[in-house]
C-alpha positions as CSV (number, residue, x, y, z in Angstrom):
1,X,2.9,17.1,41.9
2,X,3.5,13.3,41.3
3,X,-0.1,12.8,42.9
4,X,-1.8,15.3,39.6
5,X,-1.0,12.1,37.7
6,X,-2.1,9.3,39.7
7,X,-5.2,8.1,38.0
8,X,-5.7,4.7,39.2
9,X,-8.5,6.1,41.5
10,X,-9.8,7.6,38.3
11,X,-9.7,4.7,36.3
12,X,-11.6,2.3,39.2
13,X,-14.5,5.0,39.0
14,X,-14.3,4.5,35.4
15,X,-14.7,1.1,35.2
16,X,-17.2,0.6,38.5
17,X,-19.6,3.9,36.4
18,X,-19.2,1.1,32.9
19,X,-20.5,-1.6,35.0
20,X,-23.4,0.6,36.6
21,X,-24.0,1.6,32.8
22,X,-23.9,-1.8,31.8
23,X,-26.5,-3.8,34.1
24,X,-28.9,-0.5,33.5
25,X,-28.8,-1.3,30.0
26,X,-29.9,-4.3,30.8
27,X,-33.1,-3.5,32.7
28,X,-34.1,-0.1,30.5
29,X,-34.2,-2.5,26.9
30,X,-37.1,0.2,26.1
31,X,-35.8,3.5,27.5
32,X,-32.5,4.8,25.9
33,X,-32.6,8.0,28.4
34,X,-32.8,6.2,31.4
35,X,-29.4,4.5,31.5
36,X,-27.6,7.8,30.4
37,X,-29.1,9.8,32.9
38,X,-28.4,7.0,36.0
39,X,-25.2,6.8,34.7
40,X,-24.6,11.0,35.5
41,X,-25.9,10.7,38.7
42,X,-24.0,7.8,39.6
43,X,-21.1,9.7,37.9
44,X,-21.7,12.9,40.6
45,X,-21.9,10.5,43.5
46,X,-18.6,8.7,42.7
47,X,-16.8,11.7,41.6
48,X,-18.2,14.0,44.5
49,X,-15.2,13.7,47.0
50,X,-12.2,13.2,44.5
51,X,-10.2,15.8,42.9
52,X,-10.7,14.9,39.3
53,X,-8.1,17.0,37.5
54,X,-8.2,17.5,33.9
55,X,-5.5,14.3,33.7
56,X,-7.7,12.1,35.8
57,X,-10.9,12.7,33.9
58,X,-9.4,12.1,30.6
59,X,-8.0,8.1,32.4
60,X,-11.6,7.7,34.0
61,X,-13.4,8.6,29.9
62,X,-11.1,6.2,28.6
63,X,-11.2,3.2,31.3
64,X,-14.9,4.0,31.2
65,X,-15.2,4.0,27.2
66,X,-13.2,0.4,26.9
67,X,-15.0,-1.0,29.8
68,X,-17.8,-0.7,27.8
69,X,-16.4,-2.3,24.6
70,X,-15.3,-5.3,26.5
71,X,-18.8,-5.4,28.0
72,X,-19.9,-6.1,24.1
73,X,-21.5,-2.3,24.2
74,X,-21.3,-1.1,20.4
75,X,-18.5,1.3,19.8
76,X,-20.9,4.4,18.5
77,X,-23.0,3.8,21.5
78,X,-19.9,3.7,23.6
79,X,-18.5,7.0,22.1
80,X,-21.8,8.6,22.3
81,X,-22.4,7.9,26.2
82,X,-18.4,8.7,26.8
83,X,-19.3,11.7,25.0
84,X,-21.8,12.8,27.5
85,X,-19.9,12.1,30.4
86,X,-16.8,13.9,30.0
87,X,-19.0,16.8,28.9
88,X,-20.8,16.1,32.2
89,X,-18.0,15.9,34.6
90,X,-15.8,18.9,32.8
91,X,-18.9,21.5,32.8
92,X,-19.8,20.8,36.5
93,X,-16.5,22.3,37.2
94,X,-15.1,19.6,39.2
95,X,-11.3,20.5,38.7
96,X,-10.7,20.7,42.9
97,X,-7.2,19.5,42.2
98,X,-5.9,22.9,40.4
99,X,-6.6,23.9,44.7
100,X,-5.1,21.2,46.9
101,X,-6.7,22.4,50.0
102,X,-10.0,22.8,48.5
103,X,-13.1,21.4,49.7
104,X,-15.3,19.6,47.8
105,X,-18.9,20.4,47.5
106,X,-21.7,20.3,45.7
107,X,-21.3,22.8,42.5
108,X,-23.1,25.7,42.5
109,X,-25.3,26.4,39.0
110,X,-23.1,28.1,36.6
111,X,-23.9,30.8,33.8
112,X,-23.3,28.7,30.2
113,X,-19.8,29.5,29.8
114,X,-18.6,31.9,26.7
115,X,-17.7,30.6,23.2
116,X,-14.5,32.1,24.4
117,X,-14.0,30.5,27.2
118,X,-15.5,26.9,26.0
119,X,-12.4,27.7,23.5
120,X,-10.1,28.0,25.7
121,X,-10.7,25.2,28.3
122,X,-10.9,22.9,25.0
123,X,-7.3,24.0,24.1
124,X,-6.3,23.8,27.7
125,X,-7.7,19.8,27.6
126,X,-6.2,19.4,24.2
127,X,-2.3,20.6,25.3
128,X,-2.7,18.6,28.6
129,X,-3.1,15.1,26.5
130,X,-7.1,15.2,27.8
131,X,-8.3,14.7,24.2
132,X,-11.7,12.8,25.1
133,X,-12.7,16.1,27.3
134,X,-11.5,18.7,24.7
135,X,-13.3,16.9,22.3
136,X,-16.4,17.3,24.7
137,X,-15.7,20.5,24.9
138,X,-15.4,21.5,21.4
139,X,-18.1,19.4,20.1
140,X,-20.1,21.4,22.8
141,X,-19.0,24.5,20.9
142,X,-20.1,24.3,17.9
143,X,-23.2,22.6,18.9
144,X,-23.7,26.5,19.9
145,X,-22.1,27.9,17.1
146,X,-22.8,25.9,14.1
147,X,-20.4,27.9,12.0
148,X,-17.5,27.8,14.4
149,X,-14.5,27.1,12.0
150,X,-12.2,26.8,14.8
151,X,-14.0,25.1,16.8
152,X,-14.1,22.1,13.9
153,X,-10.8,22.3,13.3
154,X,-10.3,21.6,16.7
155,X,-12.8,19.0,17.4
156,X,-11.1,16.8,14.2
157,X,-8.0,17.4,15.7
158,X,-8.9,16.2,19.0
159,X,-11.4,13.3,17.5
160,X,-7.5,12.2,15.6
161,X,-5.9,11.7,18.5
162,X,-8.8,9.8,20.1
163,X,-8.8,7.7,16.6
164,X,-12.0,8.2,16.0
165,X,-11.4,8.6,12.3
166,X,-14.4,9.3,10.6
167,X,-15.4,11.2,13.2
168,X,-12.8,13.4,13.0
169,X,-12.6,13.5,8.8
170,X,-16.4,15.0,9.1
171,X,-14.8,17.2,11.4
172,X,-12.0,18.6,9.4
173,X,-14.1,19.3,6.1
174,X,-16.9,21.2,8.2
175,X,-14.0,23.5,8.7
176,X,-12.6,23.6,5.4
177,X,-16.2,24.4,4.4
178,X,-16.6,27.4,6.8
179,X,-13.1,28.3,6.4
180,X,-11.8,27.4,3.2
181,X,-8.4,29.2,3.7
182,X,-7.5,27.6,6.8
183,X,-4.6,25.7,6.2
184,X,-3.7,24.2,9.6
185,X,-7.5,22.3,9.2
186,X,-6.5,21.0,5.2
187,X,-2.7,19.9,7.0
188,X,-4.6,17.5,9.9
189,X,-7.1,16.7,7.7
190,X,-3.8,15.8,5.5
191,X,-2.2,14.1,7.7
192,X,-5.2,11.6,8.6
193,X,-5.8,10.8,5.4
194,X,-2.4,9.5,5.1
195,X,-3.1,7.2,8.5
196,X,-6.0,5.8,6.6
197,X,-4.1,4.8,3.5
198,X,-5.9,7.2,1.2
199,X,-2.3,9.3,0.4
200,X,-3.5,10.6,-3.1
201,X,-6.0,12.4,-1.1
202,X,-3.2,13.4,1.6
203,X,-0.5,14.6,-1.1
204,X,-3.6,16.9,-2.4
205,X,-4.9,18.1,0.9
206,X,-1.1,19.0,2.4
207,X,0.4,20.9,-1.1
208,X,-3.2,22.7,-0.5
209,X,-2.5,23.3,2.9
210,X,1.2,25.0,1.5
211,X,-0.4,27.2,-0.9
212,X,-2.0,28.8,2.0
213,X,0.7,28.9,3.8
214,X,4.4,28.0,2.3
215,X,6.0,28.4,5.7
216,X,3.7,25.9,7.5
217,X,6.4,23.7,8.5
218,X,3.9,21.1,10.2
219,X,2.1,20.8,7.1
220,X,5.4,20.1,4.7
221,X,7.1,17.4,6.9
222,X,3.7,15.8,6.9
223,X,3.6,15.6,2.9
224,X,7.2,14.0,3.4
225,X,5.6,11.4,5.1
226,X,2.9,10.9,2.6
227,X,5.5,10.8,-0.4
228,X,7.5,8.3,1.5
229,X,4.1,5.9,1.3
230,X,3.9,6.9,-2.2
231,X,7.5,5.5,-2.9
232,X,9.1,9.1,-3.9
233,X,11.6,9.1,-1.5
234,X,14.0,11.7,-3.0
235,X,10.8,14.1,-3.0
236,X,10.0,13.3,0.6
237,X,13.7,13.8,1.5
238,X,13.8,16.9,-0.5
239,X,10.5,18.1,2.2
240,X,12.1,17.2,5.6
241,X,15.8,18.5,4.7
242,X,14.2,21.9,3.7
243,X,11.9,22.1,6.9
244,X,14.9,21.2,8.8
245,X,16.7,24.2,7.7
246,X,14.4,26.6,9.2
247,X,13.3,24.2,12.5
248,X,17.0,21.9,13.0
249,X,14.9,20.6,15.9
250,X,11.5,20.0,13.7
251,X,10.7,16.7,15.7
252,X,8.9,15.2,12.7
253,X,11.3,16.1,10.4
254,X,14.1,14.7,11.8
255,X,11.4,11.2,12.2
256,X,11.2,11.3,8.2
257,X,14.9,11.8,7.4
258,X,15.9,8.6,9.9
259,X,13.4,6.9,7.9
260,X,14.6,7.8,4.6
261,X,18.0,6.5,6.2
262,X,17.1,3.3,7.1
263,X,15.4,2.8,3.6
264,X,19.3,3.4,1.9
265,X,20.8,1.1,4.6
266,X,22.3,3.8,7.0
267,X,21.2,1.8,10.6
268,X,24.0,4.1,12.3
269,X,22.7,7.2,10.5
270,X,19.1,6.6,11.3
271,X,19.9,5.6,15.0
272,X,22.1,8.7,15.6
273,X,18.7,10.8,14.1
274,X,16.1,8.6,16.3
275,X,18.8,10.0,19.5
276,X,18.0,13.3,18.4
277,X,14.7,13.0,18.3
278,X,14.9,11.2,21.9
279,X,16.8,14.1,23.2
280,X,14.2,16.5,22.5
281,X,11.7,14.4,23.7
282,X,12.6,11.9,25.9
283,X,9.4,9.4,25.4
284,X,8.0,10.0,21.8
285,X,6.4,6.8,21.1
286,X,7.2,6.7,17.2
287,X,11.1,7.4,17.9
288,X,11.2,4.7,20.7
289,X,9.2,2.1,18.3
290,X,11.7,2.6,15.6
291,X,14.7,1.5,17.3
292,X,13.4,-2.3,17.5
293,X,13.8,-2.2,13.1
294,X,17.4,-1.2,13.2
295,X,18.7,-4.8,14.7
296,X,17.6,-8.0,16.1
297,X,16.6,-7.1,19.7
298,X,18.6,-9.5,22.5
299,X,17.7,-9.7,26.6
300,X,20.7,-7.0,26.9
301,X,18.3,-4.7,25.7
302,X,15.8,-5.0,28.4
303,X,15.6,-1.2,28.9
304,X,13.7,-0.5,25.9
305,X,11.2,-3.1,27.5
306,X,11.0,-1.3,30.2
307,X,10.7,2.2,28.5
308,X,8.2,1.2,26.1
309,X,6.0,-0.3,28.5
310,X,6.0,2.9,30.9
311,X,5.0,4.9,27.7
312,X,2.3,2.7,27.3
313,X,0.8,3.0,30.6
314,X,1.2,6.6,30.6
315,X,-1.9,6.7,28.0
316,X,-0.7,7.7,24.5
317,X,-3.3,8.1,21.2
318,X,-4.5,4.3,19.5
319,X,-2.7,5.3,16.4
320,X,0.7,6.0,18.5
321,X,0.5,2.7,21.0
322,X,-0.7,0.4,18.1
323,X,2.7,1.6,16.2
324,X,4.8,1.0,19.8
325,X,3.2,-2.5,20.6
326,X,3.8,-3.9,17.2
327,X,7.6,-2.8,18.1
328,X,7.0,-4.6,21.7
329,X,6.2,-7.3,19.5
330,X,8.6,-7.5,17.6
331,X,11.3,-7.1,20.5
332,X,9.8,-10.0,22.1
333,X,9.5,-11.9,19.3
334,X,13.0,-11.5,19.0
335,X,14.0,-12.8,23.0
336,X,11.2,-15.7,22.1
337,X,9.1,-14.7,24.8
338,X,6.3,-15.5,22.3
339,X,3.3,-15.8,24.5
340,X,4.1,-11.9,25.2
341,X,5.1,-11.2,21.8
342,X,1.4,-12.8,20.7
343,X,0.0,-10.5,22.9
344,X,1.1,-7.2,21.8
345,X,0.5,-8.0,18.1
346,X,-2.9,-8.4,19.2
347,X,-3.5,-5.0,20.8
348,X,-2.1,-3.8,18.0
349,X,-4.3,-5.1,15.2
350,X,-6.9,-4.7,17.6
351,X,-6.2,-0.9,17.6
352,X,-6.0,-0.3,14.0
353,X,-8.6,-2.9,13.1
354,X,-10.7,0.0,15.3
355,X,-9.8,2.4,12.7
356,X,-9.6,1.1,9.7
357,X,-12.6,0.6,7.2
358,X,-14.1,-2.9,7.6
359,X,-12.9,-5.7,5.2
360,X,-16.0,-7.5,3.9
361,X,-15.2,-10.8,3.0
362,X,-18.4,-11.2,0.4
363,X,-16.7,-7.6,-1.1
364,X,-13.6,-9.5,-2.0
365,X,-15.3,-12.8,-3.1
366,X,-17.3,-10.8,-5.2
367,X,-14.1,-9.1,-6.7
368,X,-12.7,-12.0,-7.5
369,X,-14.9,-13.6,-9.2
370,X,-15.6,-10.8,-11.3
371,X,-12.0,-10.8,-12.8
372,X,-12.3,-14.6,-13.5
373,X,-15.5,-14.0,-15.0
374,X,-13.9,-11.3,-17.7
375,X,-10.6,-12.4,-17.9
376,X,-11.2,-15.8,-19.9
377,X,-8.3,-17.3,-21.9
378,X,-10.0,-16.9,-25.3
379,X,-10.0,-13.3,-24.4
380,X,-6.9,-12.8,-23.0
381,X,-5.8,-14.7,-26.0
382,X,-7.2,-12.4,-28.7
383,X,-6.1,-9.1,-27.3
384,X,-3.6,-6.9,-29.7
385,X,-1.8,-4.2,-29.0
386,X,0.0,-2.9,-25.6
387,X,3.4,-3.0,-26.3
388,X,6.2,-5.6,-27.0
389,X,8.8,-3.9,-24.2
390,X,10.4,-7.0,-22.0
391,X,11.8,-3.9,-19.8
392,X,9.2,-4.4,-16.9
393,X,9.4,-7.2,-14.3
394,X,6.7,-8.1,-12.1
395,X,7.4,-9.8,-8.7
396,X,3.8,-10.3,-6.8
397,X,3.1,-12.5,-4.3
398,X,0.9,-11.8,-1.0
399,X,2.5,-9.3,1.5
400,X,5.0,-11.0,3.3
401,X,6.0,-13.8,0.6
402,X,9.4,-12.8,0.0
403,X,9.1,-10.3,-2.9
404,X,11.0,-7.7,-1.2
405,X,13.8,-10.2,-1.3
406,X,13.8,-11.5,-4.6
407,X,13.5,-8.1,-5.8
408,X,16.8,-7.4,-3.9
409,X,18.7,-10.4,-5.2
410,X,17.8,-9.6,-9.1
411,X,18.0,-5.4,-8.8
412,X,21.6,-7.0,-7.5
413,X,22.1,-7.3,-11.5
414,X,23.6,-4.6,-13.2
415,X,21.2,-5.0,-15.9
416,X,18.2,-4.4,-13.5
417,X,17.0,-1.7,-11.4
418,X,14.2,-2.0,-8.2
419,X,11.5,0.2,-8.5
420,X,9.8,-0.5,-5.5
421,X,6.0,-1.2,-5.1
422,X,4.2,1.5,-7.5
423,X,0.7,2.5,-7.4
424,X,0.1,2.4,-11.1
425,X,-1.5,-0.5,-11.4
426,X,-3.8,-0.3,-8.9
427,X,-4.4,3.4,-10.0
428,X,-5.0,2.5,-13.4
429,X,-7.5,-0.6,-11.9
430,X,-9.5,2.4,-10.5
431,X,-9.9,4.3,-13.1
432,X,-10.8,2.0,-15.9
433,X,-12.8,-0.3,-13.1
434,X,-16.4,-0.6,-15.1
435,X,-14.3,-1.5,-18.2
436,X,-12.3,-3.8,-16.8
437,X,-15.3,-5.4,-15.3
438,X,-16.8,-6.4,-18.7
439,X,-13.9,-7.4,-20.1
440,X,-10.1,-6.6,-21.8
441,X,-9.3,-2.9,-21.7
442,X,-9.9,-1.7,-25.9
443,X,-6.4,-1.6,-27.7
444,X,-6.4,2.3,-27.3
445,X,-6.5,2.3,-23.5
446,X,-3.9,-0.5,-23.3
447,X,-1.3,1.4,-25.5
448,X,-1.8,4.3,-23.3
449,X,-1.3,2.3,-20.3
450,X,2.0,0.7,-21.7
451,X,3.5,4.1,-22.6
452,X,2.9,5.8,-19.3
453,X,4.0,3.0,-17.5
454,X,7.1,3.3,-19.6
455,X,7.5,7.1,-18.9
456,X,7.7,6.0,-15.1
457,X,9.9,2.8,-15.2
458,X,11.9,5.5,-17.2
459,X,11.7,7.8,-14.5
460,X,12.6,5.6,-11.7
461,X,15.3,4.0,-13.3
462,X,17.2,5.6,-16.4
463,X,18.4,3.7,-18.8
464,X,17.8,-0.3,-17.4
465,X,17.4,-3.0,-19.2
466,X,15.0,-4.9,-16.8
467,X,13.2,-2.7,-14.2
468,X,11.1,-4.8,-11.3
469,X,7.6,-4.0,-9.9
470,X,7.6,-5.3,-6.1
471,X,4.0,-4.0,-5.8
472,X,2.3,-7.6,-4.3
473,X,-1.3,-6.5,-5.0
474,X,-0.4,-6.5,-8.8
475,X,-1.4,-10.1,-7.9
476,X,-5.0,-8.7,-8.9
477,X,-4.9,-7.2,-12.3
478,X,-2.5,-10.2,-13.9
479,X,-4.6,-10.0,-16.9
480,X,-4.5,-6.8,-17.6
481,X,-1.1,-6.5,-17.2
482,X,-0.2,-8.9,-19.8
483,X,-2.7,-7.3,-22.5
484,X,-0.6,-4.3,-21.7
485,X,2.9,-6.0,-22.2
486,X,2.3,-9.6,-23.1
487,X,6.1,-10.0,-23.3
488,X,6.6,-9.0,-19.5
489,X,7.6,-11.9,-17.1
490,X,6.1,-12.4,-13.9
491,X,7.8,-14.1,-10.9
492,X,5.3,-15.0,-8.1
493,X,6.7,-15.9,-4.6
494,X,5.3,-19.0,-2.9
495,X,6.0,-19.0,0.9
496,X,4.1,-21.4,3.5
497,X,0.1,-19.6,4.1
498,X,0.7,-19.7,8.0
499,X,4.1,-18.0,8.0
500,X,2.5,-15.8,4.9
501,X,-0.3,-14.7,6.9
502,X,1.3,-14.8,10.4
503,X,3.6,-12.5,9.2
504,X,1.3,-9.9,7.7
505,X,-0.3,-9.9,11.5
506,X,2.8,-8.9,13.1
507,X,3.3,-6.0,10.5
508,X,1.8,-2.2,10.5
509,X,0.1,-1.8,7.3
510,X,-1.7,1.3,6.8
511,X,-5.7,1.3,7.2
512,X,-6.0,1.0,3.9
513,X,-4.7,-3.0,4.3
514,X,-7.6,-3.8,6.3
515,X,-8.1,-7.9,5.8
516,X,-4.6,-7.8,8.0
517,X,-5.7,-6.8,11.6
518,X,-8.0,-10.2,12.2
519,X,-6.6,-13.6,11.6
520,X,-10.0,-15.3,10.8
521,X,-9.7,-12.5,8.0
522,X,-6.3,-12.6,6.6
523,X,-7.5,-16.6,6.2
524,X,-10.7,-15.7,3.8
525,X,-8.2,-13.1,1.9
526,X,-5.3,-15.5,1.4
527,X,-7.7,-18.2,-0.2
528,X,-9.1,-15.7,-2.5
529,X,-6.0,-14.5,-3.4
530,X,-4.8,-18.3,-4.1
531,X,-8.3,-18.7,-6.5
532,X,-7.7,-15.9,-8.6
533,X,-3.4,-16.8,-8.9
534,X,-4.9,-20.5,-9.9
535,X,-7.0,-18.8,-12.7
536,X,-4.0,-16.4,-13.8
537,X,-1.8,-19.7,-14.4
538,X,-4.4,-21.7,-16.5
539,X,-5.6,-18.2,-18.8
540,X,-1.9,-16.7,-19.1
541,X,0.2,-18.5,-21.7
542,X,3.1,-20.9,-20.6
543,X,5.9,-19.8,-19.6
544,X,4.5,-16.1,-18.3
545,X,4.7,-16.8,-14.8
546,X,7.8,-18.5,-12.5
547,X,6.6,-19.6,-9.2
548,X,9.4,-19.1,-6.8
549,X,9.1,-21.3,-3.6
550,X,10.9,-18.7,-0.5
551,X,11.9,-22.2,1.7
552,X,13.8,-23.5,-1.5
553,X,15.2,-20.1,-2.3
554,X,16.6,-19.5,1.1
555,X,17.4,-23.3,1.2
556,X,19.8,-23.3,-2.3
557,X,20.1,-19.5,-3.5
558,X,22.4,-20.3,-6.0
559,X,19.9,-23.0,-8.1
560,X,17.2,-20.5,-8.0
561,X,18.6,-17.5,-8.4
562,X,19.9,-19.1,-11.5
563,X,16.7,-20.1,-12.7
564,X,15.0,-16.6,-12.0
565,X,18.0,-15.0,-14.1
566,X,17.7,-17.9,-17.4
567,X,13.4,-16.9,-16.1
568,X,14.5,-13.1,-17.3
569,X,17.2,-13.6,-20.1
570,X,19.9,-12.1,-18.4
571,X,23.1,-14.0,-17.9
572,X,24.4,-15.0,-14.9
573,X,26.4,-12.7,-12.3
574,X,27.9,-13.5,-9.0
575,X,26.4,-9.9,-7.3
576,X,23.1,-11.9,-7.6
577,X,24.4,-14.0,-4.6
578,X,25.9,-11.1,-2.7
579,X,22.7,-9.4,-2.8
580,X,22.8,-8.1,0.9
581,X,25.9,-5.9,-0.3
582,X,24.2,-4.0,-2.8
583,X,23.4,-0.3,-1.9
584,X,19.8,0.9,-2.6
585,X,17.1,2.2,-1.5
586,X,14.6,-0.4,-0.3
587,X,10.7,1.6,0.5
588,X,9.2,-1.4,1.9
589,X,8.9,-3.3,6.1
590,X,11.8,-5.6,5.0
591,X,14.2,-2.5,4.5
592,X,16.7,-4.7,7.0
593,X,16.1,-8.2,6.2
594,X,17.5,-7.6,2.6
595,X,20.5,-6.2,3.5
596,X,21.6,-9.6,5.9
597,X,22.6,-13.0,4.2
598,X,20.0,-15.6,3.0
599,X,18.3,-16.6,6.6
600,X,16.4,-19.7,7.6
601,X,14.8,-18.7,10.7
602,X,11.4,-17.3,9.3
603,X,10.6,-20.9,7.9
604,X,7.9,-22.5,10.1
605,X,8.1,-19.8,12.4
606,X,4.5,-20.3,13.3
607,X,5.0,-23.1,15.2
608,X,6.2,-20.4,18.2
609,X,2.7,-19.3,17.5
610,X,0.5,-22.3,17.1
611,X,-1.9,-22.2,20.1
612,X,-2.7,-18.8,19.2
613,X,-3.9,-19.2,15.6
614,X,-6.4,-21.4,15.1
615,X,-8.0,-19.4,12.4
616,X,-4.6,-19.9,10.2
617,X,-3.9,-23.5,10.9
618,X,-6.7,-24.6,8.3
619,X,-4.7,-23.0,5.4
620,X,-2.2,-26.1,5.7
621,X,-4.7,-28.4,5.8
């Protein structure tokens, strides 16, 4: 049995087939068939006397696919050529290891196998972990049935676990197409949507997914997921507890109620739910990567090590070991084993830099200089309207700056509530772009703006007299915030670029943050974002903005956190200082930083780092 899974012979063919793929490349510039079919005959002679079970060719497609990525080969052309292999090597009928005493010889021709059957050995691939080959497979089927709703469905959901994203989205809405009542294709397709940060699309795509089916449990544990990204955490709870009542062993529920745990504080809670999980199955990456978040990790806990690194190697989907390595990360960033640490941040990013949409650095440029260009002081100056209400609170900063913790320390008032990071900003930003482009929103949009925003601060947070927005990429639409409430304060935190932007590469974003996964990158972003904060400070009147230095406010708490409070107009109180005691719910990566003491040990903490980061080192400069 234990020799099924021993791929390493697979993965050497794999890699030796690459090379061979690689150096014809290189002598057919002219002829694009040439290499592909060399590469399936050398693929018959190498595979001819080994039993390639399903296992074994899924390891050899994916050594051979990122053999070709490190060989510089262009990631459509290296999915393409993949493609044709597995197909290859799965229709030849090569499976000798299903009979261990088998002989292997040259396959006989075949009859084209039924839609049927290419069905069924797709969802034979697909429930053995062989996603590469059932995606073969299926893309096989409907390349002879064109209106194969299944047979979509089922090549998305295979191209998702491969995390060939866009791929699979195409995928997904050919069968909503040819199937529009189908709700297991609008649940994936919910579900990715969610992985690539487009939730309002995922919220709309999993309640459609319900209508069709209510009792689609899959489907209603996956919006709990997406309202947890969209900061409506007693909605998302609401989602899992119901799903749980049905399905007490609903593996994804239980993953979304430890979640919601660990954003209220309850580390035991949330651990005892993660050892559920882990008792139903054993090695689920996203249970064993959450574990790492519920403490500081020490040597004594060498096992998980161990663990994680065996599921690892056992070949898991790119969305599943990018989430696991930036938990390997963090362990070993943790034991100071920094080199290693270094290391598995970099897969990571690497994996969901693969995925995500690509950040364009003249895109962002180009953004910024178009809210300089129509948010001038002498128009920002003449605006009327919006609303006089001091209720809302703005704390912005880049990700990672220490906004989640100032928010902490002043929702510590009982005068103030935390709302969290909302969308409504950015939302708003979207749909008003073209008129915020040419200048201050009219006076009729603005008052609409400031009593909807009203209605939610309302919402989250009955009856407070201060209620704080945590949302850091409010950094971009300063100036239409203050048309909209020109009374509203803004605090902005100021922490070291390095440790900023060193920290924002250790952390999993969604896609949708895409300058994070490349240092060079999250360099260009953080000096845009520092050109447009130096325009907000000379066009917003004195005394709208408090910068906030993190070192000095970790360094003498008490100093600043009076000045943030005589900042806000709200007299001083001593639960301001005891901030880590204060129960609430806290939606955001630094759900357990908050809740310990004022620490010092994330100041110059790139220094662990240094050889690694040139790209970084220029912002201190």
């Amino acid at each position: 049995m234990l020799q099924w899974f021993n791929a390493r012979e697979a993965s050497e063919i794999g890699n030796s087939l690459a090379d061979k793929f690689v150096a014809q490349t290189a002598d057919s510039s002219t002829d694009r068939d040439k290499p592909v079919q060399e590469l399936l005959r050398h693929a018959d002679g190498d595979t001819r006397t080994s039993r390639l079970n399903m296992f074994k060719r899924a390891k050899l497609a994916n050594a051979f696919k990122w053999r070709l990525l490190e060989k510089g080969i262009e990631k459509n052309i290296a999915d393409e050529v993949t493609h044709k292999l597995v197909l290859h090597l799965s229709l030849r009928g090569s499976d000798n290891a299903q009979n261990p005493g088998a002989i292997a010889v040259p396959a006989a021709p075949a009859a084209p196998a039924s839609t049927k059957e290419l069905l069924a050995r797709g969802n034979e691939c697909f429930e053995q972990g062989a996603f590469a080959e059932a995606a073969a497979i299926y893309r096989e089927l409907v390349g002879r049935h064109p209106r194969h709703g299944v047979g979509y469905r089922n090549l998305g959901a295979a191209l998702f676990k491969l995390g060939r994203y866009t791929e699979s989205e195409a995928s997904l809405r050919k069968a909503v197409e040819l199937d529009p009542n189908n709700y297991e294709s609008y649940g994936t397709l919910g579900t990715l949507l969610r992985l690539v940060g487009r939730t309002a699309e995922s919220e709309a795509m999993l309640r459609r997914a319900l209508k069709l089916n209510p009792k689609h449990a899959d489907a209603r544990a996956s919006l709990g997921e997406t309202l947890l990204l969209l900061g409506r955490v007693r909605d998302a709870k609401a989602r899992f507890e119901k799903v749980l009542k049905s399905a007490p062993r609903h593996v994804q529920a239980l993953l979304g109620t430890a979640k919601v745990a660990q954003m209220e504080g309850q580390f035991e809670e949330a651990a005892a739910i993660y050892g559920r999980v882990l008792a139903i199955h054993p090695k689920m990456p996203q249970a064993w990567a959450a574990l790492p978040g519920l403490s500081k990790m020490t040597a004594a806990d060498s096992d998980w090590l161990k663990t994680a690194e065996e599921i690892v190697a056992g070949g898991i989907p790119p969305d599943e070991e990018s989430t696991l390595r930036f938990a390997m990360g963090k362990y070993l960033d943790d034991v100071k084993e920094y080199p290693r640490a270094f290391e598995n941040f970099k897969r990571a990013n690497d994996l969901q830099k693969a995925a995500a949409p690509a950040y364009l650095p003249d895109v962002r440029t180009g953004f910024v200089d178009s809210m300089i260009r129509s948010n001038t002081r002498d128009a920002i100056a003449h605006a009327v309207g919006g609303s006089d209400s001091v209720k809302p609170v703005f704390v912005v900063g880049m990700a990672r700056s220490g906004t989640s913790l100032t928010e902490q320390i002043v929702a510590s008032h009982p005068a103030v509530r935390g709302a969290g990071e909302l969308l409504f900003w950015t939302d708003a930003a979207r749909e008003h772009e073209a008129a915020i482009e040419r200048g201050v929103l009219d006076e009729a949009t603005r008052k609409k703006l400031a009593e909807d925003y009203l209605h939610v601060l309302a919402d989250r947070a009955p009856g407070a007299e201060r209620v704080i927005d945590k949302a850091p990429f409010n950094c971009d639409f300063l100036g239409v915030i203050h048309t909209v409430f020109p009374k509203a304060r803004i605090i902005y935190m100021q922490r070291d670029p390095v440790d900023t932007c060193l920290s924002c590469y250790f952390q999993p974003f969604s896609a949708a943050i895409n300058f994070n996964k490349d240092l060079a990158n999250i360099a260009h972003y953080y000096r845009e974002h520092q050109r447009l904060m130096a325009h907000w400070r000379a066009v917003l009147p004195a005394g709208t903005i408090l910068d906030v230095p993190y070192e000095q406010l970790v360094a003498d708490p008490n100093l600043w956190i009076h000045k943030i409070l005589e900042f806000l107009g709200l007299e001083w109180n001593d639960r301001c200082l005891d901030f880590n005691k204060t129960q609430r719910l806290v939606a955001t990566a630094s759900y357990w930083q908050v809740r310990q003491r004022v620490y010092k040990t994330s100041v110059a903490r790139w220094r662990h780092y240094e050889k690694f980061i040139g790209p970084l080192l220029q912002l201190n400069a």
